[in-house]
C-alpha positions in Angstrom: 141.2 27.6 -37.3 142.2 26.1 -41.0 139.8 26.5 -43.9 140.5 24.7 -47.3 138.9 25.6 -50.4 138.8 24.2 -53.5 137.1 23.5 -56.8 136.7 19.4 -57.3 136.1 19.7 -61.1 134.0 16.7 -60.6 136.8 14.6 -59.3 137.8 14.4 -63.1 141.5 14.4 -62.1 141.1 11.0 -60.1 139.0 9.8 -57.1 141.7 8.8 -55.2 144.0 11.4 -55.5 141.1 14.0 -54.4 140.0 11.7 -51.2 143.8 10.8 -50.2 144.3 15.4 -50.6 141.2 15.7 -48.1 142.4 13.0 -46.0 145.9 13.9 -45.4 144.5 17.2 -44.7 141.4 16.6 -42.3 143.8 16.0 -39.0 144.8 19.7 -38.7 142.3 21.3 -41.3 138.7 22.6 -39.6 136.3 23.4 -42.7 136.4 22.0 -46.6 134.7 24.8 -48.9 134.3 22.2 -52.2 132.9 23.3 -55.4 131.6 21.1 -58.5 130.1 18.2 -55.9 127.8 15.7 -57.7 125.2 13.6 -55.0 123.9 11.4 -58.3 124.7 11.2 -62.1 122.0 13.1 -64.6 122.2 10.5 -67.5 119.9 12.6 -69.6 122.9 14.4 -69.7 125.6 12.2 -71.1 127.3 13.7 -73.4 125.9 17.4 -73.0 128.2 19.8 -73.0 127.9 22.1 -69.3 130.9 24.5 -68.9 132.3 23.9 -72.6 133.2 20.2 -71.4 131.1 16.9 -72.6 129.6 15.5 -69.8 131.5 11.9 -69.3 130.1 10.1 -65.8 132.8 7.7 -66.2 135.0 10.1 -65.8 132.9 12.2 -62.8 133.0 11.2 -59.3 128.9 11.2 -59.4 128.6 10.4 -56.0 131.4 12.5 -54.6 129.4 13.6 -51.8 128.7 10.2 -50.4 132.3 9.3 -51.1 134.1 12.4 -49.6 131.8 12.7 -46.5 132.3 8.3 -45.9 136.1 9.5 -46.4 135.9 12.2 -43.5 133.4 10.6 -40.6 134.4 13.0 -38.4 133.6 16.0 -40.1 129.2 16.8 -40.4 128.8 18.0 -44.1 126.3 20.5 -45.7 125.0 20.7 -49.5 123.4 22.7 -51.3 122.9 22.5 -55.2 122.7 25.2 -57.7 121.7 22.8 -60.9 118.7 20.6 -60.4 119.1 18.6 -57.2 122.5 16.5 -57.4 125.2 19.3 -58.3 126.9 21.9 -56.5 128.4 22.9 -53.4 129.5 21.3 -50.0 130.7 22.1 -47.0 132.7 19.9 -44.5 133.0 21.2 -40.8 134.8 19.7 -38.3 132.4 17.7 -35.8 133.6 19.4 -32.5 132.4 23.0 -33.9 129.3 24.6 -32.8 127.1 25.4 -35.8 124.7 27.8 -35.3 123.1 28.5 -38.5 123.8 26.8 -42.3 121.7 27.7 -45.4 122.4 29.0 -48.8 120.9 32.0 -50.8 121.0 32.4 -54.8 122.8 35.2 -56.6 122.1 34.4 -60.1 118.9 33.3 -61.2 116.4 31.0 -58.9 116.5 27.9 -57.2 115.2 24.9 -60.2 116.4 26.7 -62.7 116.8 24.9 -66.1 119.2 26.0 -68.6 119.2 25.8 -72.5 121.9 25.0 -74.3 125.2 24.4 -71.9 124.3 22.9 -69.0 126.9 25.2 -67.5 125.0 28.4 -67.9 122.5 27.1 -64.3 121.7 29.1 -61.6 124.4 30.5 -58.8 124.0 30.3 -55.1 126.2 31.3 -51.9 126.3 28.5 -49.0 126.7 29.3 -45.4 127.7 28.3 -42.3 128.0 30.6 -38.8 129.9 29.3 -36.2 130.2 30.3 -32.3 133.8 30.1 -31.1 135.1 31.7 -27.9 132.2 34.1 -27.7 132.5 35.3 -31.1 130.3 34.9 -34.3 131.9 33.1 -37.7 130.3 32.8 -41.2 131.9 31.4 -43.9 130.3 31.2 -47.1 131.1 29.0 -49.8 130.8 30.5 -53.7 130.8 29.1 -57.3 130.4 32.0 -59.3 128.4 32.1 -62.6 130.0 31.1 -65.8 129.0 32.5 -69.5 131.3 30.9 -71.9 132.5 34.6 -72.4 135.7 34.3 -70.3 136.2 35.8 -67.0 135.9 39.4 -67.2 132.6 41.5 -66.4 128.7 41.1 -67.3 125.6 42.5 -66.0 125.1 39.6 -64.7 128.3 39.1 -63.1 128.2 42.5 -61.3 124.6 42.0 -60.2 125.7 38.7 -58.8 128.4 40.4 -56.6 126.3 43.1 -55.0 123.7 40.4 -54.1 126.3 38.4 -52.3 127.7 41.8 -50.7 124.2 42.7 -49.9 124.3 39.2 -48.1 127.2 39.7 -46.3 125.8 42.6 -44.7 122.6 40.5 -43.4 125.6 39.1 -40.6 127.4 40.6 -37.9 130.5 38.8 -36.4 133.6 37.8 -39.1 132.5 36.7 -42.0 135.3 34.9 -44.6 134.0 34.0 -48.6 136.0 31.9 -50.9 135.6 29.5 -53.9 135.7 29.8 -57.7 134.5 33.2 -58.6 135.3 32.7 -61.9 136.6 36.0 -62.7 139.5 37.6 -63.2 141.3 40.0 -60.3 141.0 43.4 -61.9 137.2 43.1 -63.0 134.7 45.8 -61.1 132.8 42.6 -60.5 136.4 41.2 -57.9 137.0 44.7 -57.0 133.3 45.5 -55.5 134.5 43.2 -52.6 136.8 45.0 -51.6 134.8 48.1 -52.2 132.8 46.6 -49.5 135.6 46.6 -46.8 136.5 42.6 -47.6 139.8 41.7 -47.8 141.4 40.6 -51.0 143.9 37.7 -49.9 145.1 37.1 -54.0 145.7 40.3 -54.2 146.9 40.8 -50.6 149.3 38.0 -50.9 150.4 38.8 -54.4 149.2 35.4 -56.1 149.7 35.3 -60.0 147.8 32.0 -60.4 145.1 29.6 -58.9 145.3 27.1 -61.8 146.7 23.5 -61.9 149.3 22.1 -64.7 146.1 20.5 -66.3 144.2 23.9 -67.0 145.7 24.6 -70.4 144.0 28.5 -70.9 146.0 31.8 -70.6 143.4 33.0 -67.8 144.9 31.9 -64.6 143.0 33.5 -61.7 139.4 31.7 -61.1 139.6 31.4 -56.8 139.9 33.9 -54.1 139.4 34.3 -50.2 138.0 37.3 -49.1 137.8 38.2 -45.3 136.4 40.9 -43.2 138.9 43.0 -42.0 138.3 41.5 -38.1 139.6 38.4 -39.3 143.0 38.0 -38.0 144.7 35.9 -40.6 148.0 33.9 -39.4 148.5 32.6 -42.7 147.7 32.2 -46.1 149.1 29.6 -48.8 147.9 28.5 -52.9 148.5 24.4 -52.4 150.7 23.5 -55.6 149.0 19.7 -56.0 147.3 17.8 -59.0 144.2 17.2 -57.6 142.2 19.3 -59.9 142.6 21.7 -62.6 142.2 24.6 -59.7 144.8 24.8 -57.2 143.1 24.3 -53.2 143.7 27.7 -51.1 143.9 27.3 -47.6 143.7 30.2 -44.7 144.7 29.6 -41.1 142.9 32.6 -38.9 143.2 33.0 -35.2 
């Protein structure tokens, strides 16, 4: 089984290029883990800045969840948003897979949440899905970690976040495998509580020194990670060098 994850950034590195990455990659890939999905533009929010950046829907794929799911039909896709009701995360699974559960949970702040100020500073959530294959249990969990305009090193909050989505990881037995943009740095408590936990580091594991693209321009170059519980047999494990976003994909084969 294959598993690609990967921060979008909106699509702000170009439409195409994103749907022709996720196409080349549906024949032998079995999940998509996608982070910063829009379903519909908020144009109450032109121009507002949400993450530090100026909110430009020209340059946004605002309906990137219609467009990447019309660009994989054979894959059944799950969202979930953390800001309002048209942004956040999305899951693609491949349509032969047997779903058993899909939900999501949120680890920083509530559900409706409305921020001042940066729109970036919403509310966080964790989105699931279990699987059944060969007579074994699956859950991977998709993750867009909270961002404070304060770098990516440790809060209150962002500690709190992580013990609520290790508290959630506990909820499930079988393998469980979380990845996405944590947005933190890999020796914060807030990174190292996972493995605390018994979770598998694979940046750290596999020695990766960055998950950034050529168009991120800051010094701080870790942002996504994989973690796995340590039943997961993982054949291997690769950071995809493309331009598709200002994050590099990571992708995890596992038997």
């Amino acid at each position: 089984m294959k598993i690609i994850t990967l921060n979008t950034w909106g699509g702000r590195a170009g439409k195409e290029e994103l749907l022709s990455f996720l196409r080349k990659n549906a024949d032998d890939t079995d999940i998509f883990c996608l982070q910063e999905i829009w379903s519909a533009p908020y144009e109450h929010l032109e121009g507002a800045n949400a993450g530090g950046v100026e909110i430009k829907h020209q340059d946004i794929m605002v309906y990137g969840m219609q467009e990447i799911h019309n660009a994989l039909p054979n894959f059944s896709y799950y969202f979930h948003p953390h800001n309002q009701d048209n942004y956040g995360l999305m899951m693609l699974i491949r349509g032969d897979m047997d779903v058993s559960d899909a939900g999501d949970i949120f680890v920083h702040k509530y559900s409706g949440f409305v921020p001042e100020g940066d729109v970036g500073h919403h509310a966080r959530n964790v989105q699931y899905v279990s699987l059944r294959h060969e007579g074994s249990k699956l859950t991977v969990m998709n993750f867009h970690g909270l961002w404070n305009g304060k770098g990516k090193i440790d809060s209150e909050d962002r500690i709190n976040q992580s013990q609520k989505i290790i508290d959630f990881i506990r909820t499930f037995d079988g393998k469980v495998i979380l990845c996405g943009d944590f947005n933190l740095l890999l020796d914060t408590q807030s990174i190292k509580m996972f493995e605390d936990a018994g979770l598998r580091n694979l940046i750290r594991e596999y020695k990766i020194t960055s998950t950034r693209s050529s168009l991120y321009s800051k010094s701080e170059k870790f942002a996504d990670y994989i973690f796995v519980s340590n039943s997961v047999e993982v054949r291997d494990f690769q950071v995809i060098n493309t331009e598709v976003s200002d994050h590099l994909p990571l992708s995890i084969e596992i038997k």
